[in-house]
Backbone bond lengths (Angstrom), bond angles and torsions (degrees), N, CA, C in turn:
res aa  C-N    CA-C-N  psi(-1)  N-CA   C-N-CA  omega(-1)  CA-C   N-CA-C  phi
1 X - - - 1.441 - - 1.531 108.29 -
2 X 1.157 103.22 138.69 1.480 112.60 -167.52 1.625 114.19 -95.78
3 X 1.550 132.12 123.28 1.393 108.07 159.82 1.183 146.19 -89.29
4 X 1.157 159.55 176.47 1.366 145.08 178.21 1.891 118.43 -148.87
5 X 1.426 99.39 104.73 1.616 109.43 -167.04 1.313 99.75 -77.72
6 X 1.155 119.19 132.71 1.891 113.60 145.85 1.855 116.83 -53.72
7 X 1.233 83.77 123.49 1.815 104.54 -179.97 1.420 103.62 -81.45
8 X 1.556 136.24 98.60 1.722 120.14 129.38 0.914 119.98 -18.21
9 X 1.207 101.95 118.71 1.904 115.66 151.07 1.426 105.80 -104.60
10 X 1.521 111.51 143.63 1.330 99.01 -177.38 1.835 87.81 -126.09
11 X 1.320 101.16 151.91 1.595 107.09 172.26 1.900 111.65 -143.17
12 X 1.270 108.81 145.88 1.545 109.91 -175.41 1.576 93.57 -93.86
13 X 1.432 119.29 124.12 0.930 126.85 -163.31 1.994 106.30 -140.15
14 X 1.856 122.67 143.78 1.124 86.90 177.36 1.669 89.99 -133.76
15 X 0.958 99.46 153.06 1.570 116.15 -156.58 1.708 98.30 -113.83
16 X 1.486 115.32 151.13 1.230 120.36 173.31 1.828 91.01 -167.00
17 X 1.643 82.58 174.94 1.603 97.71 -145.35 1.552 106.98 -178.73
18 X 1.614 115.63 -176.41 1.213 133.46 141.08 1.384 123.18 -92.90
19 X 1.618 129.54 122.92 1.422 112.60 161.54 1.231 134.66 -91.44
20 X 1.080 128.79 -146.41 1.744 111.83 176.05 1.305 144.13 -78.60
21 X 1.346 98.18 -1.77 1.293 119.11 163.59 1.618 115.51 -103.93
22 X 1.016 130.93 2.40 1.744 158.16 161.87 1.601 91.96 67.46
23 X 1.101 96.71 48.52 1.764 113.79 162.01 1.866 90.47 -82.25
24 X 1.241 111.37 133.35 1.497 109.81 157.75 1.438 124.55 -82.44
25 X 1.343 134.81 146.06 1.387 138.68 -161.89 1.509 93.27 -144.57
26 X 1.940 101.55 163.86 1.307 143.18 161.24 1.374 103.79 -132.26
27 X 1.025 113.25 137.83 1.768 109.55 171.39 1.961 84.40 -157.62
28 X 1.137 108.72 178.23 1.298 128.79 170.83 1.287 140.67 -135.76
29 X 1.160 145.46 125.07 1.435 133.04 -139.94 1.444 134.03 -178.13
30 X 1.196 157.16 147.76 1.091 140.68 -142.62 1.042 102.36 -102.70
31 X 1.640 122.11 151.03 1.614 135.37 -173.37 1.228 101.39 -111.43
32 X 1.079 128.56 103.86 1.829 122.88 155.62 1.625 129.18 -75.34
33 X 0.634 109.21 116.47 1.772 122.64 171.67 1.385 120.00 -118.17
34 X 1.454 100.06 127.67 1.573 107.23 166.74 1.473 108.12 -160.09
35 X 0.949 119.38 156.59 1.871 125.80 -161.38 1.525 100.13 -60.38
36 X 1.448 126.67 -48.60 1.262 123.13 -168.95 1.491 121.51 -78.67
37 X 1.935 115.99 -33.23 1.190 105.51 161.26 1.503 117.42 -109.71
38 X 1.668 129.94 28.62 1.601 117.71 -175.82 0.918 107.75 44.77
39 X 1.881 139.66 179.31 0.925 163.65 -59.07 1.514 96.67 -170.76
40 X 1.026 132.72 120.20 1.359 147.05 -173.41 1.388 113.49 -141.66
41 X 1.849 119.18 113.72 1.816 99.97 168.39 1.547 102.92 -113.34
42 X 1.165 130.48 -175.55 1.269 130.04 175.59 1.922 90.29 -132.13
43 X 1.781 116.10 131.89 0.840 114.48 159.96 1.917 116.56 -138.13
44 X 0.951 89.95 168.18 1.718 95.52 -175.35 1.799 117.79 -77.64
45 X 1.503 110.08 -27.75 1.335 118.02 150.70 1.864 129.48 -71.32
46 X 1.492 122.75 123.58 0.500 109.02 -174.08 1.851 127.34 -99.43
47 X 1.336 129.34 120.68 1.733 124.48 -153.71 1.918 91.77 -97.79
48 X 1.259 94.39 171.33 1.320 115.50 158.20 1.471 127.31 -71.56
49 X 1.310 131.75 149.06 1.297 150.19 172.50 1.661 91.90 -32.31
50 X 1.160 140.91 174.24 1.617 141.86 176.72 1.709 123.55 16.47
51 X 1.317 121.36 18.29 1.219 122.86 -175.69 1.397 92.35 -69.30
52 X 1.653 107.73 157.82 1.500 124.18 150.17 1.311 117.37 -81.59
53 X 1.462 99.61 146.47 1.581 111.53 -179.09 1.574 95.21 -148.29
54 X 1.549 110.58 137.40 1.062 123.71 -152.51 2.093 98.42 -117.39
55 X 1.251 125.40 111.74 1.324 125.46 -156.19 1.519 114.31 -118.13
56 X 1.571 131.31 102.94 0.965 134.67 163.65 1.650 131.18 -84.51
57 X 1.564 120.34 120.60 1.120 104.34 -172.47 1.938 111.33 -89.25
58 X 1.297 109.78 121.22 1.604 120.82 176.12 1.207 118.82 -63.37
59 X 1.220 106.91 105.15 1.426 145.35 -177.71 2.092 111.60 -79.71
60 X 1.420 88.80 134.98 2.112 85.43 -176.94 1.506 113.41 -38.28
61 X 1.046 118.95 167.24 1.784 123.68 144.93 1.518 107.38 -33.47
62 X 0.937 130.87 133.82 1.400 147.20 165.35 1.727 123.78 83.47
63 X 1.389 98.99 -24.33 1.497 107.89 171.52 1.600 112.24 -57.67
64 X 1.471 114.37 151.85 1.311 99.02 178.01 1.486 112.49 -90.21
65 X 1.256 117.07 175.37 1.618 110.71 -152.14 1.663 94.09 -91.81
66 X 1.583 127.78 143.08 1.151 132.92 134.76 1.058 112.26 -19.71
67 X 2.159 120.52 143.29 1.469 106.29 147.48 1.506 136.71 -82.71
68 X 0.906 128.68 -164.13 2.018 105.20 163.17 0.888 100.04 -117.75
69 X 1.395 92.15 138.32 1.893 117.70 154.19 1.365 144.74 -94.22
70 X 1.138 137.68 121.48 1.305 155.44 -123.44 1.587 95.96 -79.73
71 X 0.944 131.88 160.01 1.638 141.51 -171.53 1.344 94.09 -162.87
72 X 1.392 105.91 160.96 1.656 122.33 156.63 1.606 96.66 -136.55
73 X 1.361 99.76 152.80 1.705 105.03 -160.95 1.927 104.83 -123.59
74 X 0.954 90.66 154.79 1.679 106.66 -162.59 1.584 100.55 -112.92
75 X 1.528 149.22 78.35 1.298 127.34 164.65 1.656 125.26 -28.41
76 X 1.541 109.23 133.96 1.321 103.41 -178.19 1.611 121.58 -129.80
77 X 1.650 82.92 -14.16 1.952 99.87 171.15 1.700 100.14 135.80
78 X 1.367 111.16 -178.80 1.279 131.38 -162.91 1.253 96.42 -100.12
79 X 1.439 111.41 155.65 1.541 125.14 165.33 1.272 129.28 -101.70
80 X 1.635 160.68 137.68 1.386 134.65 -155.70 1.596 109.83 -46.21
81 X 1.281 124.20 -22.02 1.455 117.62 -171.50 1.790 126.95 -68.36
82 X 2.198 91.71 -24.27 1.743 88.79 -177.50 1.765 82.75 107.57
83 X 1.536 122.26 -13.25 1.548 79.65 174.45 1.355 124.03 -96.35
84 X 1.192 129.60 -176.83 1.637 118.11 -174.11 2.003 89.63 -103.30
85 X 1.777 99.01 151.00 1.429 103.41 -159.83 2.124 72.64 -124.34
86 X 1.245 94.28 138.33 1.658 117.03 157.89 1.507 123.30 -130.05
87 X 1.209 117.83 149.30 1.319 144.79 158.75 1.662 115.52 -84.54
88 X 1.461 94.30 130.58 1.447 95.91 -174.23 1.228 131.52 -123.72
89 X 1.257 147.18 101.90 1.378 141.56 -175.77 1.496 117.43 -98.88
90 X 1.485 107.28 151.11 1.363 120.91 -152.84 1.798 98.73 -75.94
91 X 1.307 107.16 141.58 1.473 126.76 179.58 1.890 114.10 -69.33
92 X 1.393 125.57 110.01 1.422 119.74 -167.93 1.465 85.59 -69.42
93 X 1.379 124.57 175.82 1.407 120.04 144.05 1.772 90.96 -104.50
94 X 1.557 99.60 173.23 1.486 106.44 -173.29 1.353 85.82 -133.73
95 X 1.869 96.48 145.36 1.845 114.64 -178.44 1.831 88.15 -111.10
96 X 1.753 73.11 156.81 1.636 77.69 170.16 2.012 91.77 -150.21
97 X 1.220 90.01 156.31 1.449 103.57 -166.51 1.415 115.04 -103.32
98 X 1.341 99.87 5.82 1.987 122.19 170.39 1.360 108.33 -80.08
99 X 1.575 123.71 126.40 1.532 124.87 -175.18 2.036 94.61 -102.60
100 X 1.307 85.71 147.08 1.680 113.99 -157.09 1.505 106.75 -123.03
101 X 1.429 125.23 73.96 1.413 97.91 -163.28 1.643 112.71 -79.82
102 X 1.165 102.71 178.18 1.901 104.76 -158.81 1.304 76.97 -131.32
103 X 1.657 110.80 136.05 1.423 151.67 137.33 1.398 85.45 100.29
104 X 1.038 136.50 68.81 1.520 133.54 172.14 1.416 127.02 -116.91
């Protein structure tokens, strides 16, 4: 019988946003991923329950940069350090079938 672990991925990633005081931030920070717990960052700002957080993955010197992708973040608790740790799920975009004209 065979076992099968969930693999970490770890990625340097830098995240910005509003926090809970809707101060806007950049901070930078590591993304964890693994099949069994998704996407986890730990940051030193602390956001609200469903806030957006906007996530770029950091790319070498010379590569061109990733864009970011939109998250909404889940509080999950602190880490011994004091920072606040979130869970993150991916941002739908939403269509709408109402026409909006622009510059009118």
């Amino acid at each position: 019988m065979s076992e099968t672990l969930a693999q970490t991925e770890c990625y340097r990633v830098e995240v910005s946003g509003w926090d809970e005081n809707t101060t806007f931030f950049v901070e930078k920070s590591d993304l964890a991923w693994d099949d069994f717990a998704g996407k986890h960052i730990s940051l030193q700002h602390m956001l609200p329950d469903g806030a957006m957080v906007f996530i770029r993955v950091m790319q070498p010197e010379g590569l061109s940069q990733a864009p970011p992708i939109a998250y909404r973040v889940e509080f999950v608790g602190c880490d011994p350090d004091g920072h606040h740790q979130f869970r993150l799920s991916a941002v739908q975009p939403r269509y709408s079938t109402d026409f909006h004209p622009v510059n009118q």
